[in-house]
N, C-alpha and C positions, 0 to 999 in steps of 0.2 A: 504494500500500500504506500501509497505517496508521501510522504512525514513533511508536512508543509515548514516547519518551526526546523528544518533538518539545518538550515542556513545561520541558527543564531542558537542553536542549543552551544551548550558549552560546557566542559568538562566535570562532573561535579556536583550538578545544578538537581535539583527536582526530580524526583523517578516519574511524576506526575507532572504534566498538562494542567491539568484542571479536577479540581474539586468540587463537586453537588453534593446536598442533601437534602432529602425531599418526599414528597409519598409516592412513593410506584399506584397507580391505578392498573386495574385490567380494561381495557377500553374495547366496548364493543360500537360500532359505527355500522349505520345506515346510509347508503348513499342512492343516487339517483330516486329521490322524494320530485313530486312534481312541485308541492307546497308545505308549509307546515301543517303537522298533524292536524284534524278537527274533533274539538270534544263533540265526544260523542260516538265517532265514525274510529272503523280500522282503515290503517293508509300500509302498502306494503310497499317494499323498498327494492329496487332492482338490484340491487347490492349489499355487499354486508362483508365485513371484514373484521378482526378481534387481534389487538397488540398490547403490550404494556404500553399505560399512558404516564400521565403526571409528569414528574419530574423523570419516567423513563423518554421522554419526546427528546430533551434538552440534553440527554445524556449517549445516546445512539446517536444525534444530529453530529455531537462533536466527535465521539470516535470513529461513524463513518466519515469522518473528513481528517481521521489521521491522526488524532490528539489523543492522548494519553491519559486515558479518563477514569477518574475513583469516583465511586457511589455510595455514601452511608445512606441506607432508607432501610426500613421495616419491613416484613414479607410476610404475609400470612403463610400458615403451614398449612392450605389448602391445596387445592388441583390449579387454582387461578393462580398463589402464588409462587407456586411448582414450576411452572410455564414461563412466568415471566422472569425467575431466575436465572429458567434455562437460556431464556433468548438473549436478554442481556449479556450474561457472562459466557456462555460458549457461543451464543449466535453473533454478536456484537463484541467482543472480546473487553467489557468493562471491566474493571475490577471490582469485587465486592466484599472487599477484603473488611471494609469499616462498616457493611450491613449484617443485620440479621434477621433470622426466622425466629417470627415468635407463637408460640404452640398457643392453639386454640383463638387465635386472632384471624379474621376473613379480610380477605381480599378486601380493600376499595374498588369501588366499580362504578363504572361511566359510560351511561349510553351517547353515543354522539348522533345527533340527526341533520343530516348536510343537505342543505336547497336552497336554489334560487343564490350559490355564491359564497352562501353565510352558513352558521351550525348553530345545532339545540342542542345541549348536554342535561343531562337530568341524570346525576349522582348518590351514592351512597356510601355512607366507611364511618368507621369508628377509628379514634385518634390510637392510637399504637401504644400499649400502656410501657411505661419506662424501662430501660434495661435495670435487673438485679447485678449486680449493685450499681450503682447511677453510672453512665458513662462521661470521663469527663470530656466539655466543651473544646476540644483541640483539635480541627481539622488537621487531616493526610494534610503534609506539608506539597505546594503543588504551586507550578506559573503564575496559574490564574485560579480564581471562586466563582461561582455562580450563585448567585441568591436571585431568590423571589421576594421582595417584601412584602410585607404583613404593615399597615396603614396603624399606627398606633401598637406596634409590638417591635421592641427590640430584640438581637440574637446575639447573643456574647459568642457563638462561634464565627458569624460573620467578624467581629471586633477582631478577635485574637488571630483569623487571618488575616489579618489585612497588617497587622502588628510582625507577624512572622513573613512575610514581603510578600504575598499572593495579591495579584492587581484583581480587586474585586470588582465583579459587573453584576446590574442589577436590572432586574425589571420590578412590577408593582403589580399585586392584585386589584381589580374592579372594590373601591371602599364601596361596601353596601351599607354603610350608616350616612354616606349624602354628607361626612363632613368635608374632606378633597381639604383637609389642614395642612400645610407644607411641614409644621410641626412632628405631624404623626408618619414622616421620613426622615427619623432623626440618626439612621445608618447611613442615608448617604453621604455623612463624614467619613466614610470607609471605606467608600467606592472610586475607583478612578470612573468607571463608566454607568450612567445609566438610560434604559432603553424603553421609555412606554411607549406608548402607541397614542395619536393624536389627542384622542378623549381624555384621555387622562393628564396628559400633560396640558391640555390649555384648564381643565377642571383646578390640578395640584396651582398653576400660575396664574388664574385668573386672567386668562387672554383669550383673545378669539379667532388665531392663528397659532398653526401647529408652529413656523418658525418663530415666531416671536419667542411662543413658549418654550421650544427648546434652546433660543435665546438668553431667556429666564432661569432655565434650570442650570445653564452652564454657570452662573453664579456662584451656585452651591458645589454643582460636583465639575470635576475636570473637564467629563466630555458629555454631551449628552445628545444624546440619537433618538429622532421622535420619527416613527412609522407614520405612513400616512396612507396607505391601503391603496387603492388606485393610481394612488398620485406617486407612491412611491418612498421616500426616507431623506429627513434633514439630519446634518447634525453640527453644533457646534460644540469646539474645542475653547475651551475657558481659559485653558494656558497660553494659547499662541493669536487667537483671535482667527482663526481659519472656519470656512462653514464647508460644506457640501453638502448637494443635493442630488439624487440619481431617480428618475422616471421608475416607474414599475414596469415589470415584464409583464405584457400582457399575455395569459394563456387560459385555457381553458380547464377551470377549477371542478374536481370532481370532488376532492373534501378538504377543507381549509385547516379542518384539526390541528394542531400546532403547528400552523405556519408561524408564528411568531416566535414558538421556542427557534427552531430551525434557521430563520434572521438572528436571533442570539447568536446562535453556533457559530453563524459563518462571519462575521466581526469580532466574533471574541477571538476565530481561527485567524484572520490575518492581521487583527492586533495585534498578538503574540509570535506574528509573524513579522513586525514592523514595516509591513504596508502603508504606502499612503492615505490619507482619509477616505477619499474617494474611492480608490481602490476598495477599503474594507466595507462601505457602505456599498459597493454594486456586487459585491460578491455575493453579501448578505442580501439581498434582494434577488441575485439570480438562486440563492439554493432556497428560500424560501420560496419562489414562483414555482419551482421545480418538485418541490414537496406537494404541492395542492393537486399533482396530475396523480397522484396514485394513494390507496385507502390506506387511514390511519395516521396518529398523531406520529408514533416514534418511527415504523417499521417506512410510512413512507419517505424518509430524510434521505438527500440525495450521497451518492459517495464522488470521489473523482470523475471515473468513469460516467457517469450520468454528468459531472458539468462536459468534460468533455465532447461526448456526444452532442449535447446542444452545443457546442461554440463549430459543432465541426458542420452540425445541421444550418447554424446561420451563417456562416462562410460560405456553403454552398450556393444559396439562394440570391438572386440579384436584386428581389424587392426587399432585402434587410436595410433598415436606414443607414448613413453612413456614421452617425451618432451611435449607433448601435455599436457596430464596429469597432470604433475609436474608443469608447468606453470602455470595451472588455480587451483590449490589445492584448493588456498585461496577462493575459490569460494565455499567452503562447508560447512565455517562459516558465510556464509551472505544470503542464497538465503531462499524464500519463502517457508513455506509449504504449506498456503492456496490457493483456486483458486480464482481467479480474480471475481467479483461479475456481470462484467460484460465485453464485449471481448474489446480490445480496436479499436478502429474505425481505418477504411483501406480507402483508395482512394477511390473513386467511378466515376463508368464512366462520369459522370454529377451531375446538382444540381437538388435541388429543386421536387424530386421524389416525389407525390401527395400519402396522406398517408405514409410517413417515418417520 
């Protein structure tokens, strides 16, 4: 596999890429819905797929793109969390060295319903009760973190990486208490980068433009990257005063399931690759476009091989813009020439196939 970070690793350094922790979900998806469900009515789906979700989306996005990836999270000792051990750790080759199985705890579990573009999740799980004896808050020493934040909840794991030198990136949950206080993100002291997506970032800044707000937020944290769905990804840098801005790839979207962890992955991959701005925002834009053509949050994340095929599919064709072109250049000193040895694993309609 391609080890993107092969350029600036250095003798010594980190066994680890990146650090997550988080809840594995089992995620079951619906796809080709004509509309959202109606109460009342049954709606049946031309599709259907099942992978680990959660924090498995953001954790397969980065090691199918080469990164060196550890996972603390919790697993139920059921058949769902049997499955997505297995996928993760031998299908994806994560580490799971800082998670465990805890006996008599079930699976979380997520139906996703994709139409019309967009998705309906309708969820279920019980919080993971503690390890005996407590485990302490000391993230796998690693490049980079990845946190989620929680809108009025601090993480002393996120703290203490960020203290033992892992450049930490974040994103933000949807606050469902309507208060969007800049206060109740009091980690992003911690972070060099953080990444919402429009709504939330003009919500947290009180603007009514995604750049402004990501304007605003560079104030507080180093760099800040605000999604803007059709329109594509701003971001400015707080240290240098530099912005960029790159279009969305237009494709045709079959499930959008973590398409935004999958933008995570691929700017945290050429951050720590020391890529230009730009660069790292069209990367992250083309593997998140590239996510939406295939079922599931984790298992559809693209690897090398799938960017390269699309740079070799728009090369080919004469109606590509020449924007197009010019924007992904930098893509002709990085991409694979061998084939993959073997395909990388897609959703599948169910588990547990007798003989697979």
């Amino acid at each position: 596999m391609l080890d993107p970070l092969a350029g600036v690793r250095a003798e010594g350094g980190p066994e680890f890429d990146v650090y997550l922790t988080g809840t594995v979900f089992l995620d079951i998806i619906f796809t080709g819905l004509d509309s959202a469900p109606v109460r009342g009515t049954e709606s049946w789906a031309r599709g259907m797929g099942s992978s680990p979700g959660g924090i498995a989306n953001m954790a397969t996005a980065l090691a199918r793109l080469g990164l060196r990836t550890t996972l603390a999270a919790a697993f139920g000792d059921d058949m769902y969390g049997e499955y997505c051990w297995e996928a993760l750790s031998r299908g994806e080759g994560i580490d799971l060295g800082p998670s465990r199985t805890v006996p008599g705890w079930h699976s979380p579990v997520t139906v996703s319903m994709a139409y019309e573009g967009e998705r309906t999740m309708v969820s279920h799980g019980h919080e993971a009760p503690p390890p005996e004896p407590p485990a302490p808050v000391r993230p796998v020493p690693a490049k980079a973190a990845v946190a989620l934040l929680v809108p009025g909840r601090r993480e002393e794991w996120l703290a203490n990486a960020a203290r033992s030198g892992s450049r930490v990136f974040a994103d933000v949950g949807w606050d469902d208490t309507g208060r969007w206080d800049p206060s109740d993100l009091a980690d992003l002291e911690h972070c060099e980068a953080f990444l919402p997506n429009a709504e939330e970032a003009m919500r947290y800044t009180r603007t009514d433009c995604p750049r402004a707000a990501a304007r605003a937020l560079a104030d507080r944290v180093p760099l800040a990257v605000v999604t803007m769905g059709e329109k594509g990804a701003y971001a400015a840098d707080g240290r240098t005063g530099e912005t960029a801005e790159v279009p969305a790839i237009v494709v045709e979207a079959l499930d959008p399931t973590g398409a935004g962890d999958v933008f995570v992955a691929g700017f945290v991959a050429g951050t720590l690759a020391d890529w230009p701005l730009a660069d790292r925002l069209a990367f992250a834009c083309l593997t998140s476009a590239l996510s939406v053509q295939e079922f599931g949050g984790s298992l559809s994340a693209p690897g090398w091989r799938e960017v390269a095929a699309w740079w070799q599919h728009v090369r080919a064709y004469d109606d590509q813009s020449r924007d197009t072109l010019r924007r992904y250049a930098f893509l002709d000193g990085l991409l694979p020439g061998a084939a993959r040895p073997w395909p990388l694993r897609r959703a599948q309609p169910t588990l547990g196939f007798r003989g697979a």
